[in-house]
ZAMARDREN-256651 format. One record per residue (C-alpha): residue number from 1; residue in one letter; x, y, z. Coordinates in steps of 0.001 Angstrom, whole numbers, plus 500000, padded with zeros to 6 digits. Example, Ala and Ser with C-alpha at 12.3 -4.5 7.8 and 13.67 -1.06 7.14 Angstrom:
<sites>
SITE  nr rest      X      Y      Z
SITE   1    A 512300 495500 507800
SITE   2    S 513670 498940 507140
</sites>
This chain:
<sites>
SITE  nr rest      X      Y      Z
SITE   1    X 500000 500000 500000
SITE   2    X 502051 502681 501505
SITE   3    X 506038 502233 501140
SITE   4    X 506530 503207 505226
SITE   5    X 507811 501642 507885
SITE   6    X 505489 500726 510714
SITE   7    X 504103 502267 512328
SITE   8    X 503386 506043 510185
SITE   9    X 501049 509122 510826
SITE  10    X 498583 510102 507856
SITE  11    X 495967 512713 507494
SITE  12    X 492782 512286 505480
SITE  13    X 491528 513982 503281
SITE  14    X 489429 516485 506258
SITE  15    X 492996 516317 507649
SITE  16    X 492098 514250 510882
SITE  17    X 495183 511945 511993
SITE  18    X 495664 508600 512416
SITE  19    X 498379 505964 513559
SITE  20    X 498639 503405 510743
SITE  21    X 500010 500464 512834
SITE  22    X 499763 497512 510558
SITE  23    X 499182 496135 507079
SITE  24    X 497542 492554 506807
SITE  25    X 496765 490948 503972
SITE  26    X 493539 492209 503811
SITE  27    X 492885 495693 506261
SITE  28    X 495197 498482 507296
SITE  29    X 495175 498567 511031
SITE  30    X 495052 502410 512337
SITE  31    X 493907 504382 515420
SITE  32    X 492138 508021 514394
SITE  33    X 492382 510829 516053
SITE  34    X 488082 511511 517064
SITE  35    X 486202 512607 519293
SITE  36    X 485283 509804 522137
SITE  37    X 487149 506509 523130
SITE  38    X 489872 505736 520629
SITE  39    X 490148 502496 519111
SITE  40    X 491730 500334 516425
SITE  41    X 489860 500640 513331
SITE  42    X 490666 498030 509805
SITE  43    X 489930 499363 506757
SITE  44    X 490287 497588 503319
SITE  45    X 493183 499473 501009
SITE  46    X 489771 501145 499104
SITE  47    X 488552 502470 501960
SITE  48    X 492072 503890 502518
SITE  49    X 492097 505207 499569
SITE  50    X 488897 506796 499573
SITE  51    X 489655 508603 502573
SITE  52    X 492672 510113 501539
SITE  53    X 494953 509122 503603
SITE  54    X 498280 510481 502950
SITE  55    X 501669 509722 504725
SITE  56    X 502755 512936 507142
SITE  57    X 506423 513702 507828
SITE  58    X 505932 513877 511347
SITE  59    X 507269 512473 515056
SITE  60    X 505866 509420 515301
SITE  61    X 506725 508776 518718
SITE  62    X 505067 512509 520176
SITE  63    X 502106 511717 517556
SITE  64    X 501475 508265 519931
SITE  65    X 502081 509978 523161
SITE  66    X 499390 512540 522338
SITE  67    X 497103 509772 521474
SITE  68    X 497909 507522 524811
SITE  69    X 496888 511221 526647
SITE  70    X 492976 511660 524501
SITE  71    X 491079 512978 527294
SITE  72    X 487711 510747 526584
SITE  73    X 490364 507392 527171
SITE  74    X 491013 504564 524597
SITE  75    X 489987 501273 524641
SITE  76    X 491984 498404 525657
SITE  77    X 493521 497305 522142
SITE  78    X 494106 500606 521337
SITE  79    X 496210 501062 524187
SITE  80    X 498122 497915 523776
SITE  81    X 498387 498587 520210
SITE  82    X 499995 502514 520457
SITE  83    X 502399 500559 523562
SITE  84    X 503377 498158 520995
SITE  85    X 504053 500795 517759
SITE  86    X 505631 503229 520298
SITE  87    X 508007 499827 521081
SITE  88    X 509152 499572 517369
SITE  89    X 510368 502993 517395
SITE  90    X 513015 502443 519814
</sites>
């Protein structure tokens, strides 16, 4: 999909953020910056796509932090998921 390494901040196309984690064979893996709990969304690459995602040149690591701080809380997997990204970047 995206020639990155894992994990990689984009911006859609209404320029929210998101944490791209993973790439299966079938979803992208990625947490969004929204209002309310944050979690782990998949969407297929056309989905993606259709968003408008775009890779950002960006911190990484500060980009996660900000996330593990949302005010409304994240769930569970998102949590462990960030932890886990914010792991790779060492």
């Amino acid at each position: 999909m995206i020639d990155s390494e894992y994990p990689y901040v984009v911006k859609d196309h209404n320029s929210k953020t998101a944490v791209v984690l993973r790439e299966g064979r079938k979803y992208i893996f990625l947490v969004a910056m929204k209002s309310g709990r944050l979690t782990v969304t998949k969407l297929t690459p056309k989905q993606f796509e259709k968003a408008g995602y775009a890779v950002v040149q960006t911190d990484v690591k500060e980009v996660i932090d900000r996330y593990l701080r949302h005010a409304a809380g994240l769930t569970d997997t998102a949590v462990k998921e960030l932890e886990g990204a914010k792991e790779c970047l060492r």
